[in-house]
Residue, then its C-alpha position, 0 to 999 in steps of 0.5 A: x531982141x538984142x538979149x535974145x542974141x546975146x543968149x544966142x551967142x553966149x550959148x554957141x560960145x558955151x557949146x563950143x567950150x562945154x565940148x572941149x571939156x567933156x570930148x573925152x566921154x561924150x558930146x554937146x548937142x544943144x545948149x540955150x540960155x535965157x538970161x531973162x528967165x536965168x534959165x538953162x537948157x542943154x542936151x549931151x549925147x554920151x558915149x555908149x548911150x542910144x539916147x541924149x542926156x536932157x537938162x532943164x536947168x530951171x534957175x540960176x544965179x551969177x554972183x561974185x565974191x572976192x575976185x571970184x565970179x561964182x554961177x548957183x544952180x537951182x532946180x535941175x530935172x534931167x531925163x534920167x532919173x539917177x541923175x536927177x538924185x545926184x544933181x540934187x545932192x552935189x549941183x542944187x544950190x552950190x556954187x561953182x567957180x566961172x573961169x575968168x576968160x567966160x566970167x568977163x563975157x557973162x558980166x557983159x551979155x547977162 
């Protein structure tokens, strides 16, 4: 019960910063974690678009290196088709760089 909480927080907080960031074409309708599963959920309603964009994030990893803390992606399916390509070609299996204000609450709560 207290891991769901954590993801629950975490994944308002992520909402929240995630908005900040893409408010200039589009929204964060949803965002649900699961630390247990390493999964991710998320749903962002774009600007011009009738219908929100869906994202199953089926796992992923936190590692660091070096000072660095890193999230990998693996397995992401979307409700668009083109998208599903572009994930696999430029998000699937790389790694991206977690500012460290978010890296401190990641290595706490997951």
């Amino acid at each position: 019960m207290l891991k769901k909480l954590k993801d629950a927080g975490l994944s308002k907080a992520a909402k929240i910063a995630v908005n900040q960031k893409i408010k200039e074409f589009g929204k964060m309708l949803k965002f649900e974690l699961n630390s247990k599963e390493k999964t991710i959920y998320l749903e962002v309603l774009l600007d011009g678009e009738d219908k929100p964009l869906q994202v199953d994030i089926g796992s992923y990893e936190l590692i660091q290196k070096d000072d660095k803390h890193l999230i990998v992606i693996h397995e992401v399916k979307t409700s668009r088709e083109w998208i599903n390509v572009v994930a696999a070609k430029y998000l699937e299996g790389k790694s991206f760089t977690v500012p460290s204000e978010y890296a401190k609450l990641l290595k706490v709560v997951v």
